[in-house]
MITORGU-178727 format. One record per residue (C-alpha): residue number from 1; residue in one letter; x, y, z. Coordinates in nm, 4 decimals, decimal comma. Layout:
// residues N
(r NUM A (X Y Z))
...
***
This chain:
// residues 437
(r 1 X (0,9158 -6,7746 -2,4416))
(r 2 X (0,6236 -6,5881 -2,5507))
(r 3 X (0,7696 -6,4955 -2,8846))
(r 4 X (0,7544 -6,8591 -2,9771))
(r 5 X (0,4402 -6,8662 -2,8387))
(r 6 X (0,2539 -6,5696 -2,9749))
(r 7 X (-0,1054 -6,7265 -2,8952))
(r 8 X (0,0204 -6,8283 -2,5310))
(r 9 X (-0,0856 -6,5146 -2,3475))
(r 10 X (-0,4136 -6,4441 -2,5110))
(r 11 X (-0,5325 -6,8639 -2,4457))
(r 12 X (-0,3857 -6,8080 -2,0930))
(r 13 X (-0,6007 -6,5016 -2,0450))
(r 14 X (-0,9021 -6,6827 -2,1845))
(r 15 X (-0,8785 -6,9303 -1,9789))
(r 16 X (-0,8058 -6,7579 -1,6576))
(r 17 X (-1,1171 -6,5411 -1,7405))
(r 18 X (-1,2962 -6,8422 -1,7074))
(r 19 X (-1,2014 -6,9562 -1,3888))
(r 20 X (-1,2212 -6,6175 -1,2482))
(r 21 X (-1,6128 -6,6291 -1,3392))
(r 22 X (-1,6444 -6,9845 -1,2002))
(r 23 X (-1,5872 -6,8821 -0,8484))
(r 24 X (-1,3679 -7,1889 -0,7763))
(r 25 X (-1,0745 -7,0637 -0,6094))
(r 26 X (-0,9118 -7,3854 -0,5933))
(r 27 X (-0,9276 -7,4692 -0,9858))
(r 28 X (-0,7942 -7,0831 -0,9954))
(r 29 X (-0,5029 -7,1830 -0,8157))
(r 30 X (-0,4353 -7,4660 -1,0088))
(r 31 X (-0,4334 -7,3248 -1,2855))
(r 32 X (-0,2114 -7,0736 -1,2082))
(r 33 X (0,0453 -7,2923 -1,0351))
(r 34 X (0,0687 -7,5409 -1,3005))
(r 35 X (0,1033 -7,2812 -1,5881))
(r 36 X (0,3709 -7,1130 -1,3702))
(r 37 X (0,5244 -7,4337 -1,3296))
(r 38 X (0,5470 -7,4894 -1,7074))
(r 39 X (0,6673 -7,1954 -1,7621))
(r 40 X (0,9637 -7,3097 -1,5792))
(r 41 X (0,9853 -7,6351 -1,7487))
(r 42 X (0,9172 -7,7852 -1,4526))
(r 43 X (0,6428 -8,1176 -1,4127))
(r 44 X (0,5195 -8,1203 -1,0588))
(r 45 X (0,4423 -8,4609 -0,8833))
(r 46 X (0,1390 -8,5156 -0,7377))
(r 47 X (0,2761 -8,4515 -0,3639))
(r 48 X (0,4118 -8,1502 -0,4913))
(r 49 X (0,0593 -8,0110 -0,6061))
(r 50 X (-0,1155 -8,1359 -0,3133))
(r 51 X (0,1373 -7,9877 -0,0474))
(r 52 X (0,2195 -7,6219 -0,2566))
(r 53 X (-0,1667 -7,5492 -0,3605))
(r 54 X (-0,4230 -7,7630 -0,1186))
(r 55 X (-0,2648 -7,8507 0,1816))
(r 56 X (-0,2497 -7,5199 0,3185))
(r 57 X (-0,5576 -7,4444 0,3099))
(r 58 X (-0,7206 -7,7952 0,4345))
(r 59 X (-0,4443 -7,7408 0,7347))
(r 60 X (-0,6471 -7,4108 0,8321))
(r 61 X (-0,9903 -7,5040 0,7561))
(r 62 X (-0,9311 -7,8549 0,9215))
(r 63 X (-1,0325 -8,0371 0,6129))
(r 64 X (-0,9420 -8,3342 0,4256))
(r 65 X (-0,7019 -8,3494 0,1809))
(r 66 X (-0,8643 -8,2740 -0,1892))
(r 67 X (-0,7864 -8,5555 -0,4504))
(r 68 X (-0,5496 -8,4283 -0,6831))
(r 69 X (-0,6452 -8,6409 -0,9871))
(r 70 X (-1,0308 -8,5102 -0,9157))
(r 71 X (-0,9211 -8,1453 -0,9566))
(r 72 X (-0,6634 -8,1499 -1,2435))
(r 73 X (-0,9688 -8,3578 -1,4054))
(r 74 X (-1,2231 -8,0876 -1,3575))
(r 75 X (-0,9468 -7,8417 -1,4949))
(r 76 X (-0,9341 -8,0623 -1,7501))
(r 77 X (-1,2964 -8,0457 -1,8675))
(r 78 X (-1,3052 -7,6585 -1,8431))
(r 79 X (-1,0035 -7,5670 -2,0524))
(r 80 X (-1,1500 -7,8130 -2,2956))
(r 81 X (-1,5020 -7,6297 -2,2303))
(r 82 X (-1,3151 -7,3189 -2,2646))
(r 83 X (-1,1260 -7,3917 -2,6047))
(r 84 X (-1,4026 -7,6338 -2,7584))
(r 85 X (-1,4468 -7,4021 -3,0200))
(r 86 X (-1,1419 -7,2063 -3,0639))
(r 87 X (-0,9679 -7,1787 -3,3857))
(r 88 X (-0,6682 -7,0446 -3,2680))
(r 89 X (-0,3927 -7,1798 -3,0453))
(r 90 X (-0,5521 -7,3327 -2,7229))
(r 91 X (-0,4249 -7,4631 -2,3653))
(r 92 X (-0,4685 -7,8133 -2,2868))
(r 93 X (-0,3497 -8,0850 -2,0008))
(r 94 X (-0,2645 -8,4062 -2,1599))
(r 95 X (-0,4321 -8,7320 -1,9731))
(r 96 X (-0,1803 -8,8759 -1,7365))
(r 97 X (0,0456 -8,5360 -1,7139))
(r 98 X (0,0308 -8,1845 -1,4685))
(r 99 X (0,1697 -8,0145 -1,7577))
(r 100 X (-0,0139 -7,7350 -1,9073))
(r 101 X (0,0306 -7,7496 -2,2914))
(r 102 X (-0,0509 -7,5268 -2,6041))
(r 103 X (-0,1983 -7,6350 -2,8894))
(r 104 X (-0,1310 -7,4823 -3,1933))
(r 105 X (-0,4161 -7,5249 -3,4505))
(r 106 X (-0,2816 -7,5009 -3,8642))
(r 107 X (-0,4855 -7,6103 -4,2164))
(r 108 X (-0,3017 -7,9309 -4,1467))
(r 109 X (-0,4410 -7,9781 -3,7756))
(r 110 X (-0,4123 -7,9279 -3,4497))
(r 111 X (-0,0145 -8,0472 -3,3073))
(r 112 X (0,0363 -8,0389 -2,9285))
(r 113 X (0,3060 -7,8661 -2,8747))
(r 114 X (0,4926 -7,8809 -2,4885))
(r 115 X (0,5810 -7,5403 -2,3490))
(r 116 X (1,0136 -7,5402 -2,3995))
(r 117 X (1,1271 -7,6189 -2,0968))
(r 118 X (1,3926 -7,3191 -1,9270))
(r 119 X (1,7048 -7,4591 -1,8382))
(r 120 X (1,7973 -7,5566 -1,5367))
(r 121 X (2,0457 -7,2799 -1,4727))
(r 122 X (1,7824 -6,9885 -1,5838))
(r 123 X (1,4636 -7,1700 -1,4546))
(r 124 X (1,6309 -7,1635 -1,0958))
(r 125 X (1,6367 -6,7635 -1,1155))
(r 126 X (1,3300 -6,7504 -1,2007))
(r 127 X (1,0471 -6,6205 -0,9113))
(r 128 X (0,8073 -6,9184 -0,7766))
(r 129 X (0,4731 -6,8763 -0,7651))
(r 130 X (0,3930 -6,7729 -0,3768))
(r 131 X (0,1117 -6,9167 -0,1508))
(r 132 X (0,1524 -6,7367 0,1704))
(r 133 X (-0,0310 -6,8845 0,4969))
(r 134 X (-0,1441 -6,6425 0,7252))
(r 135 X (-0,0025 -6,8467 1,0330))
(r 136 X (-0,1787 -6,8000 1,3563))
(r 137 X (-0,5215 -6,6733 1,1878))
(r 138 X (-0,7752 -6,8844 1,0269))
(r 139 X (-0,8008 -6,6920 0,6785))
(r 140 X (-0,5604 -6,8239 0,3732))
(r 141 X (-0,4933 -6,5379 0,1333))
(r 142 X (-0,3169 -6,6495 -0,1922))
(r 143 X (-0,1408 -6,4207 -0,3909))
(r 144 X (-0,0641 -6,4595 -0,7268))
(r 145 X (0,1907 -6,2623 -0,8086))
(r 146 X (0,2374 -6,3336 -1,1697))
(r 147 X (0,3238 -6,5389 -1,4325))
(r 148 X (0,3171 -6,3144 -1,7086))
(r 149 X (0,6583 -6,1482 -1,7747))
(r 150 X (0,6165 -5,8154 -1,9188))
(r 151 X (0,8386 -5,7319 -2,1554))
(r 152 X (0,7894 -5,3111 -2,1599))
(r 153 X (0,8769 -4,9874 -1,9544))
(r 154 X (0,7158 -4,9684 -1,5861))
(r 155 X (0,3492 -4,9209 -1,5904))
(r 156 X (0,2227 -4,5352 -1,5476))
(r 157 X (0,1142 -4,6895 -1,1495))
(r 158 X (0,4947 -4,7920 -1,0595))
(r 159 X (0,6550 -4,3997 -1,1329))
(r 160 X (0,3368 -4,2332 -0,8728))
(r 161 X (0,5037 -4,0917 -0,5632))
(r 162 X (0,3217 -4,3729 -0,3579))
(r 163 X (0,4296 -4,6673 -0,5326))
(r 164 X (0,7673 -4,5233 -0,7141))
(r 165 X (1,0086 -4,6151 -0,3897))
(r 166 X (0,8982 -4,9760 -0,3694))
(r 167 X (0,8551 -5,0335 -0,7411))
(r 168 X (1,2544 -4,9410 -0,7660))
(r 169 X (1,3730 -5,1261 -0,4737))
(r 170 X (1,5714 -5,4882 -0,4681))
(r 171 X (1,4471 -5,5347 -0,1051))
(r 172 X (1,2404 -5,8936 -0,0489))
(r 173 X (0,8358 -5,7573 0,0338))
(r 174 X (0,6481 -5,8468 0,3487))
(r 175 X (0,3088 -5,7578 0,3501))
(r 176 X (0,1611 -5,7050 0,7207))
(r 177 X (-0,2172 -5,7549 0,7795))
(r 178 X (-0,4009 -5,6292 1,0772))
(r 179 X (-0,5099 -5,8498 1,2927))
(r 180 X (-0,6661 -5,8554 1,6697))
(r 181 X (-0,6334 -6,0929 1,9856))
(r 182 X (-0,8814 -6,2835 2,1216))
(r 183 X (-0,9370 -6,4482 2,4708))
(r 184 X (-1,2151 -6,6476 2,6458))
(r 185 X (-1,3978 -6,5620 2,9640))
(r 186 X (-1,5303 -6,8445 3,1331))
(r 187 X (-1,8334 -6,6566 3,3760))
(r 188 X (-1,9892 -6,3729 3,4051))
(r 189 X (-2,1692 -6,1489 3,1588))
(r 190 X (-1,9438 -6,2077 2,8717))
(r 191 X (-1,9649 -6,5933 2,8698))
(r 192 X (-2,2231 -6,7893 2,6487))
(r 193 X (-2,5618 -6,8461 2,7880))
(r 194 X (-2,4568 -7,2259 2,7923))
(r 195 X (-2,1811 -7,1672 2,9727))
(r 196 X (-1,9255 -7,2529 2,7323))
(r 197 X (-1,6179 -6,9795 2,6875))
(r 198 X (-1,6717 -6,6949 2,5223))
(r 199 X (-1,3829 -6,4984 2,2677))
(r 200 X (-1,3803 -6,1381 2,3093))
(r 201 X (-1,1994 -5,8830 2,1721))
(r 202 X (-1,0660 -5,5836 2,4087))
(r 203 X (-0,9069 -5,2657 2,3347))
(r 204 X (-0,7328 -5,2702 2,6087))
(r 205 X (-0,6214 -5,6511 2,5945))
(r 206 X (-0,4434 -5,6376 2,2615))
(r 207 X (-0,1755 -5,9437 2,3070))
(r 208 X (-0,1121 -6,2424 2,5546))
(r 209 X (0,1044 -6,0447 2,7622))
(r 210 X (-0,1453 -5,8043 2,8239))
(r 211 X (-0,3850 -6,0854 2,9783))
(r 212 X (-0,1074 -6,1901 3,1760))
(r 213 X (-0,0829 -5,8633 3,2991))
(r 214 X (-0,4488 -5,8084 3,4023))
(r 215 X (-0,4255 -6,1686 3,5291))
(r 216 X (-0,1583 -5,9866 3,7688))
(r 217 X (-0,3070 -5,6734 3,8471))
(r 218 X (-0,6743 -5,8116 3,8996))
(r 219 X (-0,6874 -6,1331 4,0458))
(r 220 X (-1,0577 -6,1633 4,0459))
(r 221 X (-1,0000 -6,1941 3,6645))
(r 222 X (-0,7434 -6,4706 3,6563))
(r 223 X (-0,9364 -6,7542 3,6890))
(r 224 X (-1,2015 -6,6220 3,4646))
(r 225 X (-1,0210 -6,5236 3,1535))
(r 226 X (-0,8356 -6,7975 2,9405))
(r 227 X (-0,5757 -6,7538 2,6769))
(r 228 X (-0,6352 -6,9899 2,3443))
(r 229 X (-0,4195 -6,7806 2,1443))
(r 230 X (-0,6675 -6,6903 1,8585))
(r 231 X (-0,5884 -6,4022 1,6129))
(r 232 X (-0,8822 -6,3075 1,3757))
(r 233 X (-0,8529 -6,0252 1,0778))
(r 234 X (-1,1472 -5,8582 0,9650))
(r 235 X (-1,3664 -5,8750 0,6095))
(r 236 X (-1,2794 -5,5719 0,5535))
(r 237 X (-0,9157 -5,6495 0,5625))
(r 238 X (-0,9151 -5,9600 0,3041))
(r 239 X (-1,1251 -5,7610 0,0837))
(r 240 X (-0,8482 -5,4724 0,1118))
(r 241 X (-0,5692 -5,7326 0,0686))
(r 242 X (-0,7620 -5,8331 -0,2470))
(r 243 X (-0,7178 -5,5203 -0,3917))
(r 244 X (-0,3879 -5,4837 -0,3180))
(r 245 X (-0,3272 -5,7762 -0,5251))
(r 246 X (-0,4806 -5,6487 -0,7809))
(r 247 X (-0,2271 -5,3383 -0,7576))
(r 248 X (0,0322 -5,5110 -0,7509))
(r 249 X (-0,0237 -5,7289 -1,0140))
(r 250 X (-0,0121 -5,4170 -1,2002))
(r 251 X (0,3329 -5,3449 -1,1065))
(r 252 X (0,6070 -5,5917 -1,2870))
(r 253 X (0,8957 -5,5707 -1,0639))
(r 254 X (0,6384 -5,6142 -0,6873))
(r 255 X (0,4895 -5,8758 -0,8801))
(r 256 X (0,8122 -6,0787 -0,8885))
(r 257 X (0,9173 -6,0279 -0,5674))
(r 258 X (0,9803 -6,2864 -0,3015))
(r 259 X (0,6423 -6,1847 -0,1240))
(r 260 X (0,5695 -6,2744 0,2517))
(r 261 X (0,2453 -6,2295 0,4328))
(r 262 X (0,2288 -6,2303 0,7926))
(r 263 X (-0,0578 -6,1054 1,0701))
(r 264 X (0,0835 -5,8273 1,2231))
(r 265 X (0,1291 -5,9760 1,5573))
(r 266 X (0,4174 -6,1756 1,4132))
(r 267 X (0,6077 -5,8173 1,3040))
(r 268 X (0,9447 -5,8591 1,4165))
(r 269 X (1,2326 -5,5928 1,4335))
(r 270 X (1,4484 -5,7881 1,2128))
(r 271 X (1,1570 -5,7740 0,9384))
(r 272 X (1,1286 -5,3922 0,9870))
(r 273 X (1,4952 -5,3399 0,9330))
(r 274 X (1,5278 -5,6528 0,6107))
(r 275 X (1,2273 -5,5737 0,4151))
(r 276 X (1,0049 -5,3354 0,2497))
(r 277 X (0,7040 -5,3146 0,4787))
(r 278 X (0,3309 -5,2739 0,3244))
(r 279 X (0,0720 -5,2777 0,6085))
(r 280 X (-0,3095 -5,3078 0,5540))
(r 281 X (-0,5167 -5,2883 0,8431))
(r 282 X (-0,7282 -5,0412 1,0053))
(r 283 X (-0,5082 -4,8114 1,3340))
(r 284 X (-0,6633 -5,0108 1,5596))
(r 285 X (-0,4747 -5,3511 1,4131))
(r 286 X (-0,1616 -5,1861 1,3706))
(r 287 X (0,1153 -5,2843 1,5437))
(r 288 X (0,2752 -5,0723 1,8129))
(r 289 X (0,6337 -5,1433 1,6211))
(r 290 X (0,4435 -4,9716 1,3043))
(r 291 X (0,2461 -4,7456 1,5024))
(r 292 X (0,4201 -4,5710 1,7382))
(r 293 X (0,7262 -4,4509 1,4960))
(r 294 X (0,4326 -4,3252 1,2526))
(r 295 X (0,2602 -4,1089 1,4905))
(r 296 X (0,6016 -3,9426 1,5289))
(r 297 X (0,6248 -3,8168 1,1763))
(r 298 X (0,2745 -3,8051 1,1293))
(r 299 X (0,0536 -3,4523 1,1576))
(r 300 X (-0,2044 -3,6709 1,3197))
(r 301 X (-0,2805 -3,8399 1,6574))
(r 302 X (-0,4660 -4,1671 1,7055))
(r 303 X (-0,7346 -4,1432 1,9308))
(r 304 X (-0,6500 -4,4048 2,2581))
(r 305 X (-1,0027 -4,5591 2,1439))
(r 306 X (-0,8740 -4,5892 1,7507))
(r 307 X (-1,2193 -4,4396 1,6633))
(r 308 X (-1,0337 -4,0953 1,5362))
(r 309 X (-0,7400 -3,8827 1,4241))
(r 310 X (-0,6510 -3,5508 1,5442))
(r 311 X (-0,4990 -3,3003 1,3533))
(r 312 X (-0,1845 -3,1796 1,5551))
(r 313 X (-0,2189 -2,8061 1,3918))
(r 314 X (-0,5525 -2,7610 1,3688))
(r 315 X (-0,6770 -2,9717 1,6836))
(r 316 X (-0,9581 -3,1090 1,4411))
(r 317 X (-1,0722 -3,4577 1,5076))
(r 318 X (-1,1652 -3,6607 1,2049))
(r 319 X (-1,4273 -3,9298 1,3852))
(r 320 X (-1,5434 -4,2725 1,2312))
(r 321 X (-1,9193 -4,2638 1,2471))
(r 322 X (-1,8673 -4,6616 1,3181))
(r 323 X (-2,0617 -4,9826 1,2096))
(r 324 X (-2,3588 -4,9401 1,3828))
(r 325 X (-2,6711 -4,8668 1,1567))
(r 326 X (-2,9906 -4,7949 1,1799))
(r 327 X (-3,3165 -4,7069 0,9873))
(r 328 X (-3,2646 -4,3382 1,0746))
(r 329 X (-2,8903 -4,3337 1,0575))
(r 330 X (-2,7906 -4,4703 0,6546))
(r 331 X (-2,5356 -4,2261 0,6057))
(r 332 X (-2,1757 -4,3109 0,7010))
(r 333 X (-1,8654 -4,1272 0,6601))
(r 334 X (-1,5399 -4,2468 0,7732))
(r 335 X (-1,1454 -4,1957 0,6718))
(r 336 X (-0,9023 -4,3377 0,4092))
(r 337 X (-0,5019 -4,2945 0,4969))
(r 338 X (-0,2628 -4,3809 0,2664))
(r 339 X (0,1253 -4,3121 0,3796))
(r 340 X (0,5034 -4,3955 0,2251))
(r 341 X (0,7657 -4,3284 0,4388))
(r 342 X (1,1549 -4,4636 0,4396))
(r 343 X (1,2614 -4,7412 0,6967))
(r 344 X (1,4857 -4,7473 0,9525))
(r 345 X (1,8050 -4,9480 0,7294))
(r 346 X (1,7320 -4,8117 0,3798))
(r 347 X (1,3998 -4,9707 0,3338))
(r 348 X (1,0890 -4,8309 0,2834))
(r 349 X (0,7290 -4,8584 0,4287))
(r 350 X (0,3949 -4,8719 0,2882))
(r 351 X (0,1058 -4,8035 0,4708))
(r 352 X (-0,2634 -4,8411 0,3479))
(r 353 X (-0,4920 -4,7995 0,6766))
(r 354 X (-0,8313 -4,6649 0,8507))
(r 355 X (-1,0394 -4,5901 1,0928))
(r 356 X (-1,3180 -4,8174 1,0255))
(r 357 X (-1,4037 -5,1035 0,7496))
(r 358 X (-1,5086 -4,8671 0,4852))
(r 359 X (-1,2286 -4,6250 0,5217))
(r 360 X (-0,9828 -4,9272 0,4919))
(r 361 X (-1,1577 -5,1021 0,1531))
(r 362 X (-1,1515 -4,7396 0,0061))
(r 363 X (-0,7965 -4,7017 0,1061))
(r 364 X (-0,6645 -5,0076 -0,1245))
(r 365 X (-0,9017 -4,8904 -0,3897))
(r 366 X (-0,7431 -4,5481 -0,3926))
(r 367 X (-0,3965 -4,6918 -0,3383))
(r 368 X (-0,4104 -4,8383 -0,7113))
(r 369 X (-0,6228 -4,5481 -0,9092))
(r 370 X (-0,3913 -4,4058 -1,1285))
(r 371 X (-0,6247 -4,1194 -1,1847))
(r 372 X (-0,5820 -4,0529 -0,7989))
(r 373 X (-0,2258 -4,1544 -0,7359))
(r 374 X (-0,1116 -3,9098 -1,0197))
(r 375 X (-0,2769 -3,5978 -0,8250))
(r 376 X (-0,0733 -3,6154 -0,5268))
(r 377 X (0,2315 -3,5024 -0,7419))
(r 378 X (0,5597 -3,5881 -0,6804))
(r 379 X (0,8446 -3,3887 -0,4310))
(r 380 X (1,1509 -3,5150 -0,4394))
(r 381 X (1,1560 -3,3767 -0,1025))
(r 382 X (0,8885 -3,5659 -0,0018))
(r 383 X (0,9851 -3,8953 -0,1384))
(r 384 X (1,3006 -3,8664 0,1587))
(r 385 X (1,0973 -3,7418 0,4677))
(r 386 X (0,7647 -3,9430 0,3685))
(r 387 X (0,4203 -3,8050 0,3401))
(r 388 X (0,0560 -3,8610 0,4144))
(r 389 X (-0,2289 -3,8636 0,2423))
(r 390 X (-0,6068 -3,8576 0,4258))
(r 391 X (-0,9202 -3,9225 0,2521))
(r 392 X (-1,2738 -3,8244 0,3559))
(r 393 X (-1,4604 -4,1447 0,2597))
(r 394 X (-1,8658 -4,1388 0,2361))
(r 395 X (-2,0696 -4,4155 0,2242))
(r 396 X (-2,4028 -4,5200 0,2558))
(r 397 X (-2,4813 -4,8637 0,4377))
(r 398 X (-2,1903 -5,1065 0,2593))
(r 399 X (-2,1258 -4,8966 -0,0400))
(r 400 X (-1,8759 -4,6382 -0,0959))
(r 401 X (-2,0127 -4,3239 -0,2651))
(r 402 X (-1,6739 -4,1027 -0,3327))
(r 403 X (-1,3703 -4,0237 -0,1199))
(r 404 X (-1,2663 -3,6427 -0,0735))
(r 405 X (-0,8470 -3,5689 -0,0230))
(r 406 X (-0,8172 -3,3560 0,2838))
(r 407 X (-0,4497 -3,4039 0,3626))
(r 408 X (-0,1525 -3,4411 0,1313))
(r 409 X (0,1417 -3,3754 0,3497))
(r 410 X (0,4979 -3,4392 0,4277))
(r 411 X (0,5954 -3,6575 0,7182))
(r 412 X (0,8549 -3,5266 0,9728))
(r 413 X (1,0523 -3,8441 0,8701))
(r 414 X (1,3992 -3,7255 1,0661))
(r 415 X (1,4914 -3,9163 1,3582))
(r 416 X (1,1824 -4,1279 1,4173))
(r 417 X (1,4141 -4,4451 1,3946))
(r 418 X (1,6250 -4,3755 1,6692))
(r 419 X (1,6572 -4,2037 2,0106))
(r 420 X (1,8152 -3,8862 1,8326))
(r 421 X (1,5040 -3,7252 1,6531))
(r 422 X (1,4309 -3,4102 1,7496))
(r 423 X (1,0377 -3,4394 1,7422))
(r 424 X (0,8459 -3,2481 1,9945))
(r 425 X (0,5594 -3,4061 2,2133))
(r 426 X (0,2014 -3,4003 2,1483))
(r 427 X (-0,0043 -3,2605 2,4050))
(r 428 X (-0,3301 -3,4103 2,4157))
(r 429 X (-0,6114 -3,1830 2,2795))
(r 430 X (-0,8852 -3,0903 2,5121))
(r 431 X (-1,2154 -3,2114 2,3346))
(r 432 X (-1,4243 -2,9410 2,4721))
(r 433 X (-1,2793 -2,6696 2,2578))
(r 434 X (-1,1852 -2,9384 1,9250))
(r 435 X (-1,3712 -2,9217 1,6582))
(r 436 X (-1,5134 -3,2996 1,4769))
(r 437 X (-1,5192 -3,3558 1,1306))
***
């Protein structure tokens, strides 16, 4: 397709470029879904373009529905803003049509030429371009996972020991975000000062069954704590999950994968065993389906309070200095963790996590740096037990200033599936004699 189209990827880029600077997500999308669509020599309907770009979003943000026609106008006017004085070939979307054409320009004028349209029988193997709703949690992340075929050997990224196992596998991807439960209290200190219910987050309440239980166990509580089942996911998180993207847009073979996103409340077992797992989220938004089999192989404990790791060797806690700040306190430091370990059926598990906000936006920077993926090597040995990799990450107020590799260890990967491992317990260290980095 693109070798009777030599001029299609460098207009596309152009364009995209464009859009990119515009801020207009929506117009973004567009764009992207009906080049993808052409691609496929496939014309969209109206309905089709309102329901698999707009709706979506409108059904989370509890807006109306955005005119069609308005928006593949204003697309329109920009790839004719874009390519006004181009004298090469040039994308264009004829009046009347949600087909993206290309223009090839010639001494003897400009001819519109239609993309060729893919038969039927190849165009149906081809990968659909993905909008993913994060059910249950009022943030829409869309990924765009490619519509540019690359026709070359795997990118330097895709043969690192982090990214090598997923990059080779046939396995559909889910991607799990971190997310947290809220409930209302109705009185007391916690409600507002109107008296309207108040949503709290509380360590020790992370899911509806938990209320239930202190519903149970404290009565005094039941009538004043109310269950609206509200998720939320942090900024930090979408801005990690937007570097992730980026990664794995990077990476030909993720990119055309049959990508679901999903909060990680909605984990099941059946996902853990069917797909390759990548998780983004700090500890403390991890899952216990994720969490507890990682603490088995891992050299670290999490801290009850998710605030820390402790070394299991060394008995060294590695502390969060948190998100409070002050005049006299500008300095931050908190941790990056980066682990790949196999699955319990043959999959394999990605896991890009932190303590604390910055430690989790460094994380999915790191976790696409070539420079950095190349120096944790590669082990053969390693790539079938798992490893770890923990990054000191310094900061001062929002901005990250460098991240330091402390850690770059195997996991003890055997047996953490099932009842058979043979992993010994942690004892808990006593924090009078630890030391805290």
């Amino acid at each position: 397709m693109h070798e009777r189209h030599p001029g299609l990827v460098e207009a596309s880029g152009a364009a995209r470029a464009a859009l990119e600077a515009s801020r207009s997500d929506r117009l973004l999308r567009l764009f992207d879904y009906l080049l993808s669509k052409s691609l496929m020599g496939e014309t969209p309907s109206e309905q089709q373009i309102a329901a698999d770009v707009f709706s979506a979003e409108d059904a989370l943000t509890g807006g109306q529905d955005p005119n069609v026609r308005v928006y593949v106008h204003r697309l329109r006017k920009v790839l004719e803003t874009v390519f006004a004085n181009a004298t090469g070939p040039k994308l264009h979307i004829p009046v009347g049509e949600y087909r993206v054409r290309l223009i090839e320009r010639s001494d003897a004028g400009a001819q519109s030429v239609a993309l060729p349209r893919v038969p039927v029988d190849v165009a149906a193997r081809r990968r659909r371009l993905g909008i993913v709703i994060l059910s249950g949690v009022a943030i829409l992340l869309v990924l765009l996972l490619g519509w540019r075929w690359v026709d070359r050997a795997p990118p330097a990224l895709a043969q690192t020991a982090l990214w090598q196992a997923l990059s080779e596998s046939e396995r559909p991807l889910v991607v799990i975000v971190g997310d947290y439960y809220l409930f209302a209290k109705i009185n007391g200190a916690s409600a507002a000062p109107d008296g309207e219910p108040q949503l709290v987050w509380d360590k020790s309440v992370p899911t509806r069954e938990d209320l239930t239980v202190l519903q149970m166990l404290d009565p005094s509580q039941a009538n004043a704590v109310v269950d609206y089942n509200q998720q939320f996911v942090s900024g930090g998180t979408i801005e990690a999950l937007s570097s992730l993207r980026a990664t794995l847009n990077q990476l030909p073979t993720l990119r055309r994968k049959s990508v679901k996103l999903i909060p990680a409340s909605q984990l099941t077992p059946e996902m853990l065993k069917s797909s390759d797992i990548i998780y983004v989220g700090q500890f403390s938004g991890m899952p216990a389906l994720l969490r507890d089999p990682l603490e088995e192989a891992s050299g670290f404990q999490i801290d009850p309070g998710f605030d820390g790791l402790t070394d299991r060797v060394s008995a060294k806690r590695y502390q969060s200095d948190g998100m409070i700040l002050t005049d006299e306190r500008i300095g931050r430091r908190d941790f990056a963790y980066l682990a790949s370990s196999p699955g319990p059926a043959g999959n394999h598990l990605l896991v890009i996590a932190s303590i604390g906000e910055a430690g989790l936006k460094e994380a999915a920077l790191l976790s696409g740096n070539l420079a950095q993926m190349k120096t944790l090597g590669y082990d053969p040995a390693k790539r079938l037990s798992g490893f770890e990799v923990l990054y000191r990450v310094r900061t001062i107020k929002n901005v990250n200033i460098g991240a330091t590799k402390l850690f770059n260890r195997a996991l003890r990967g055997a047996g953490i599936w099932d009842s058979s491992g043979d992993v010994a317990p942690y004892r808990p260290f006593d924090s009078r004699k630890a030391s805290a980095e």
